[in-house]
ZAKOLKOL-565574 format. One record per residue (C-alpha): residue number from 1; residue in three letters; x, y, z. Coordinates in Angstrom, 1 decimal. Layout:
<NUM; 'ALA'; <X; Y; Z>>;
...
END
This chain:
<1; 'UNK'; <0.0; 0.0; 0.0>>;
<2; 'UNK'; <1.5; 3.2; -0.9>>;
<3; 'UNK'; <2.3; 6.3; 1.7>>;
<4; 'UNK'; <-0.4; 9.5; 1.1>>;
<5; 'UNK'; <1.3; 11.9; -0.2>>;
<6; 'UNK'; <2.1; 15.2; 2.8>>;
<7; 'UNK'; <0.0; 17.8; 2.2>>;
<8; 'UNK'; <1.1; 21.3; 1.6>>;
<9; 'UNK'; <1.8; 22.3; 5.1>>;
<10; 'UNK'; <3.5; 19.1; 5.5>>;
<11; 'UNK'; <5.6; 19.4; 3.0>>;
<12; 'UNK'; <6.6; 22.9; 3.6>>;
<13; 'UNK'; <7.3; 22.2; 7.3>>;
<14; 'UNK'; <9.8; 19.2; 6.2>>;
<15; 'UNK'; <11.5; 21.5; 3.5>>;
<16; 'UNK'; <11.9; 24.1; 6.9>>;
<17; 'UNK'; <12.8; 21.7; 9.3>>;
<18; 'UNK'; <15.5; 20.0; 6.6>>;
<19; 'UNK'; <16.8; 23.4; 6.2>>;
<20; 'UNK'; <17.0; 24.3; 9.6>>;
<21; 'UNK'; <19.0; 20.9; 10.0>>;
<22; 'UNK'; <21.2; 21.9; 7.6>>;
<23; 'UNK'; <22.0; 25.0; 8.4>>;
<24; 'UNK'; <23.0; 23.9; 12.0>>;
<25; 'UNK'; <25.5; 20.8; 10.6>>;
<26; 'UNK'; <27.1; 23.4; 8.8>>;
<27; 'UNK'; <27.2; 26.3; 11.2>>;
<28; 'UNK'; <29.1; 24.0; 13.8>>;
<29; 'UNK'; <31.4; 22.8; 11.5>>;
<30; 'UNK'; <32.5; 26.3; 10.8>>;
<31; 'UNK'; <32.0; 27.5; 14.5>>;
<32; 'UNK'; <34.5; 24.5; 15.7>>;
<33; 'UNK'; <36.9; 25.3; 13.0>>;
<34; 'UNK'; <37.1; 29.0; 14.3>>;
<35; 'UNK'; <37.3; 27.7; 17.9>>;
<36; 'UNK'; <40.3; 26.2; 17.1>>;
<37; 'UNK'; <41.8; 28.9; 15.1>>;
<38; 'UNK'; <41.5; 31.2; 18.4>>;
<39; 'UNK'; <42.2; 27.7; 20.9>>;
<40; 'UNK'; <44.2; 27.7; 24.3>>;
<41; 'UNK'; <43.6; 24.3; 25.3>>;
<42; 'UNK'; <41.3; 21.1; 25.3>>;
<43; 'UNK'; <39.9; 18.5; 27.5>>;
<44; 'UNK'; <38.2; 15.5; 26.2>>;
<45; 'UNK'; <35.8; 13.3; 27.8>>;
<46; 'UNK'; <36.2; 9.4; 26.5>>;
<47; 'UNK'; <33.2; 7.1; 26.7>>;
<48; 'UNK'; <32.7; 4.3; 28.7>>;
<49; 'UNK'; <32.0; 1.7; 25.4>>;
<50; 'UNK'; <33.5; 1.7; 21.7>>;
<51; 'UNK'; <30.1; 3.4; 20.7>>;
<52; 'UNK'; <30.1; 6.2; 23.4>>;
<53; 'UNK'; <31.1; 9.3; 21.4>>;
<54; 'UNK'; <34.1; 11.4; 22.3>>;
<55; 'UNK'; <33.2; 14.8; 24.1>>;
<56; 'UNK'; <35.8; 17.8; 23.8>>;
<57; 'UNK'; <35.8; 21.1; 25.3>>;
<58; 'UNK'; <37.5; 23.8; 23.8>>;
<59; 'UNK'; <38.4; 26.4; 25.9>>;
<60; 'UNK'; <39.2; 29.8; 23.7>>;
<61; 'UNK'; <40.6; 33.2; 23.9>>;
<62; 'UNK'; <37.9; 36.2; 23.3>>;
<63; 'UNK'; <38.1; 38.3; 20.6>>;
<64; 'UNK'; <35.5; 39.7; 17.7>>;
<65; 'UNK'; <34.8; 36.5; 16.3>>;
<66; 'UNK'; <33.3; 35.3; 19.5>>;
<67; 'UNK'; <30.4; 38.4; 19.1>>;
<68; 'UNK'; <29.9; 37.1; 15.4>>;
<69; 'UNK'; <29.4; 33.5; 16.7>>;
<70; 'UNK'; <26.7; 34.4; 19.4>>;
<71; 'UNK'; <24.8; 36.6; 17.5>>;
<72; 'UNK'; <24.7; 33.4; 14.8>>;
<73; 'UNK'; <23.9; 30.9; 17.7>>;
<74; 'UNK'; <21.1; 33.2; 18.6>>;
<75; 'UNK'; <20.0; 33.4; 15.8>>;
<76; 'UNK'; <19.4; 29.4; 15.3>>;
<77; 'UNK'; <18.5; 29.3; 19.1>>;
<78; 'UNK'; <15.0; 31.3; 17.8>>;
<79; 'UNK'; <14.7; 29.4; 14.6>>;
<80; 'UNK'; <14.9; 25.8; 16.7>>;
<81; 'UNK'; <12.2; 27.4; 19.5>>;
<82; 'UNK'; <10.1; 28.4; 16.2>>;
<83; 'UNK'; <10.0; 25.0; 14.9>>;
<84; 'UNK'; <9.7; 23.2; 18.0>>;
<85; 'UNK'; <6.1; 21.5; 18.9>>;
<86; 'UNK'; <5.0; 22.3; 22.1>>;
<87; 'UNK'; <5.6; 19.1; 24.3>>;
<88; 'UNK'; <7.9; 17.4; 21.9>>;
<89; 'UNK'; <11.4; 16.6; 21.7>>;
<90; 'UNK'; <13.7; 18.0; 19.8>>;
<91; 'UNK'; <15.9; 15.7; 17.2>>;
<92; 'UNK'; <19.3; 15.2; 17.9>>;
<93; 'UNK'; <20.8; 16.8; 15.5>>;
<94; 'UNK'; <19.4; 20.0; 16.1>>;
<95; 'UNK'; <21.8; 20.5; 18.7>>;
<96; 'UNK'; <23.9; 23.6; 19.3>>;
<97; 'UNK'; <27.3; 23.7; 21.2>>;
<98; 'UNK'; <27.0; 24.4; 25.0>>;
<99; 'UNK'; <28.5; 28.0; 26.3>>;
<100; 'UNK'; <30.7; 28.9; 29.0>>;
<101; 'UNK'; <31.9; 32.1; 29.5>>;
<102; 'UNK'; <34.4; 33.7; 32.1>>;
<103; 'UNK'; <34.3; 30.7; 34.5>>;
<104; 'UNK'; <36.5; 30.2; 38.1>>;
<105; 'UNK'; <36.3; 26.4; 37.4>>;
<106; 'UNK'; <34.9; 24.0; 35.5>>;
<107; 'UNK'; <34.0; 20.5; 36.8>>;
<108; 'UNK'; <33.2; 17.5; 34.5>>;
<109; 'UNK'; <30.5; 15.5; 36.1>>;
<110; 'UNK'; <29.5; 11.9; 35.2>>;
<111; 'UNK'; <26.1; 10.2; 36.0>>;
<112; 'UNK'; <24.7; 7.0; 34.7>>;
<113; 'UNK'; <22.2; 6.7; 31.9>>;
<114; 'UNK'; <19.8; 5.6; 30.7>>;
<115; 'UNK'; <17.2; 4.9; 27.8>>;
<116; 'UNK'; <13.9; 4.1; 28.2>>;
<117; 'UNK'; <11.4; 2.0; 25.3>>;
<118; 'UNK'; <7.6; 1.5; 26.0>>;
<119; 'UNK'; <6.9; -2.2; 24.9>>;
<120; 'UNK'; <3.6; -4.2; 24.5>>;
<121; 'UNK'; <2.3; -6.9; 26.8>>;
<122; 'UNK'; <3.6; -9.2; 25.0>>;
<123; 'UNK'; <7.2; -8.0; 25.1>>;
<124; 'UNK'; <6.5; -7.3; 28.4>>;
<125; 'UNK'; <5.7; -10.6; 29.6>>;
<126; 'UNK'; <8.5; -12.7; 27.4>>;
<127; 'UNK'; <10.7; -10.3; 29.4>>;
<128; 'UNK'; <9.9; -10.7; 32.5>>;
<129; 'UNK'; <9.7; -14.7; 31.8>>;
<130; 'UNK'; <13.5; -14.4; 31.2>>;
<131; 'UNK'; <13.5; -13.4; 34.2>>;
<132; 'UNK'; <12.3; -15.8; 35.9>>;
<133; 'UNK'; <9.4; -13.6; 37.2>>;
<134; 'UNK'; <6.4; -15.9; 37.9>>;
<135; 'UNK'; <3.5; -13.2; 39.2>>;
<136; 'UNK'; <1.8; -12.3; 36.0>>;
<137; 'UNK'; <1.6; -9.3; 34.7>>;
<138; 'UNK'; <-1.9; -7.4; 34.0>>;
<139; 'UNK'; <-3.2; -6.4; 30.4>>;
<140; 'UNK'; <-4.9; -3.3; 32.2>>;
<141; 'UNK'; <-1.1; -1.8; 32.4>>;
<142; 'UNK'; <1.4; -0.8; 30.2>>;
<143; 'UNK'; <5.4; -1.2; 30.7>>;
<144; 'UNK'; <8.3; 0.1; 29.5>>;
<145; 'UNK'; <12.1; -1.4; 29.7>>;
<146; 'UNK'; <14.4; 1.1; 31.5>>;
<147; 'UNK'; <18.5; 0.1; 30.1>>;
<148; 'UNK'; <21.5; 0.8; 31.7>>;
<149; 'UNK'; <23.8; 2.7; 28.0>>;
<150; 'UNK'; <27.0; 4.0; 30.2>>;
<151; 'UNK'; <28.0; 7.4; 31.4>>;
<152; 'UNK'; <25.9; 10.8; 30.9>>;
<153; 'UNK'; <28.1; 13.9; 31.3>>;
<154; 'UNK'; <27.7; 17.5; 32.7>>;
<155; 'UNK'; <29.8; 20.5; 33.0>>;
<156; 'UNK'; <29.4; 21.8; 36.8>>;
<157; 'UNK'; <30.5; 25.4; 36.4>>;
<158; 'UNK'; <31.7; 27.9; 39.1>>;
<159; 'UNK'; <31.4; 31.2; 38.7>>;
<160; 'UNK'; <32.7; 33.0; 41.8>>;
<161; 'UNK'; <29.9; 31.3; 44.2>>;
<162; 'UNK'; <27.4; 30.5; 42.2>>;
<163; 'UNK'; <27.4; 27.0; 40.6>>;
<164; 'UNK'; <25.3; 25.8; 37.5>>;
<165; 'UNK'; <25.3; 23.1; 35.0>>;
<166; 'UNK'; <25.1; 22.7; 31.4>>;
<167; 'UNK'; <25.0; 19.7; 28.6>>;
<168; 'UNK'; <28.0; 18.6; 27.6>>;
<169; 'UNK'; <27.5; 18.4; 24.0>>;
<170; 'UNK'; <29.4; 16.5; 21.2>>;
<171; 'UNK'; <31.8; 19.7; 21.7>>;
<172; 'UNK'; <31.4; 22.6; 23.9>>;
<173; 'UNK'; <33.6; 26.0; 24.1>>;
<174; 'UNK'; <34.7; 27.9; 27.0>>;
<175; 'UNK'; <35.3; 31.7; 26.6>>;
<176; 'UNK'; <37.9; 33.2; 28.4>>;
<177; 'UNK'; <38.9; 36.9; 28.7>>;
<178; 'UNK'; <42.0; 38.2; 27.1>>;
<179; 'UNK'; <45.0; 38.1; 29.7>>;
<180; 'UNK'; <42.6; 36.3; 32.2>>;
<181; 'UNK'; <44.4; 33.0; 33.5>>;
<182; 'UNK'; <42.4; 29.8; 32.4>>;
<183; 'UNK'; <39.7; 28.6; 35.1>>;
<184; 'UNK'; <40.6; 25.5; 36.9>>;
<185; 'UNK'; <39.2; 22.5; 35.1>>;
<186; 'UNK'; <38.9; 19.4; 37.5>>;
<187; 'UNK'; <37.6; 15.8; 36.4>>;
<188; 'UNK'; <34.9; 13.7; 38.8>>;
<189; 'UNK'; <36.1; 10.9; 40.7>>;
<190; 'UNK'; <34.2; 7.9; 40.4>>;
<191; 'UNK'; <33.0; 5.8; 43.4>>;
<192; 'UNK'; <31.5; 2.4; 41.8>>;
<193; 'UNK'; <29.5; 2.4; 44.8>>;
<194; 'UNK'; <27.8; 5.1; 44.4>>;
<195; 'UNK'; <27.5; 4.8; 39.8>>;
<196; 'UNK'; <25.7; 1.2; 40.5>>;
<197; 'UNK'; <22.8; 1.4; 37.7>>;
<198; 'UNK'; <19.8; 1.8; 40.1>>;
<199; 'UNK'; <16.6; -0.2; 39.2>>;
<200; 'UNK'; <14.1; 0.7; 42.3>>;
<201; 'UNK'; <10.6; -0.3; 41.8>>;
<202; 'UNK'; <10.9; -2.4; 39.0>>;
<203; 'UNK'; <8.7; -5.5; 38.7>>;
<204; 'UNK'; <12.3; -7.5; 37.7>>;
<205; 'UNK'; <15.6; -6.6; 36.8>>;
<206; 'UNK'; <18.9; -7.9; 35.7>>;
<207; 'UNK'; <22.4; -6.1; 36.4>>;
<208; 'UNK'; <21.2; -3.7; 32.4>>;
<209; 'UNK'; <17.9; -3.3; 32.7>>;
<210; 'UNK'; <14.0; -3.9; 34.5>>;
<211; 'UNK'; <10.6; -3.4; 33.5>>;
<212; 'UNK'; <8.6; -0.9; 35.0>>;
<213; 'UNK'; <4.7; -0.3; 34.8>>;
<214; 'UNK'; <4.4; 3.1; 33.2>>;
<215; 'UNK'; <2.3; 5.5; 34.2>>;
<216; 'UNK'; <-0.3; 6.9; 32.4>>;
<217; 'UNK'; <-0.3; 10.5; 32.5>>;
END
């Protein structure tokens, strides 16, 4: 059976939204590229599996070109919040560089993550069966499977008191004023006690993942 075709409001929001994409791919490329050409140092952030992706910060003298690249990122910022639906998530790719200007330190943090999948009873129950679960489960619920994918990063940033945190995206740049010394980056410590993949409340579980009754609202 073949797909109906998109009408023309469809169709016009693809063409924006394939732009937009566009657009972005290619603004970062250029953006990182200039980053570089005005670069002081790196740290990088290596993931815990051959499929995590490698996280760098660049951290990056202040100058004109810096102006030129906010006012850009701003830009895109506004056209992303224009094309966003209210409630939904935005794609992936649509993602812009992380921002850290003038900082006293900076602190990579790491956290476990994790993905979560709604399945159907069915799934649900052949799941739980391989895990040995004998209490059946009820068709008047749904369930998801919560898994354990490796390490989730954050940038803890200190500016004179006051602490925030940002994304640590695929790259992220840190601004620094001309002649001002470099803040003081410093790398979390790990306790394995305290990164076990935590599976509280879930009908069963194995060391990567559970199932969970989801809840409807």
């Amino acid at each position: 059976m073949s797909e109906l075709p998109l009408n023309r409001s469809e169709s016009s929001e693809k063409r924006s939204i394939n732009k937009l994409r566009n657009d972005i791919i290619s603004a970062r490329a250029r953006w990182e590229k200039v980053v570089k050409e005005n670069l002081i140092t790196t740290r990088t952030a290596i993931g815990s599996t051959s499929r995590s992706p490698h996280k760098t910060l660049y951290i990056a003298r202040d100058g004109a070109w810096w102006k030129t690249m906010k006012d850009e990122m701003k830009r895109l910022e506004e056209r992303i919040a224009r094309t966003a639906k209210k409630g939904s998530k935005q794609p992936r790719i649509l993602w812009l560089p992380s921002v850290i200007e003038n900082p006293n330190k900076i602190k990579l943090q790491i956290y476990p993550a994790y993905s979560t999948r709604k399945v159907s009873l069915v799934q649900a129950r052949y799941y739980a069966s391989k895990l040995g679960r004998i209490k059946p489960l009820s068709s008047k619920k749904s369930y998801s499977i919560r898994s354990a994918t490796g390490n989730s990063y954050k940038l803890r940033i200190t500016h004179k008191s006051k602490k925030s945190y940002v994304p640590f995206t695929e790259w992220a740049v840190c601004i620094c004023r001309n002649e001002s010394p470099i803040p003081a980056l410093k790398k979390a410590v790990l306790n394995p006690e305290k990164f076990e993949f935590s599976f509280e409340r879930s009908l069963c579980s194995n060391e990567r993942s559970a199932l969970f009754v989801r809840n409807k609202k």
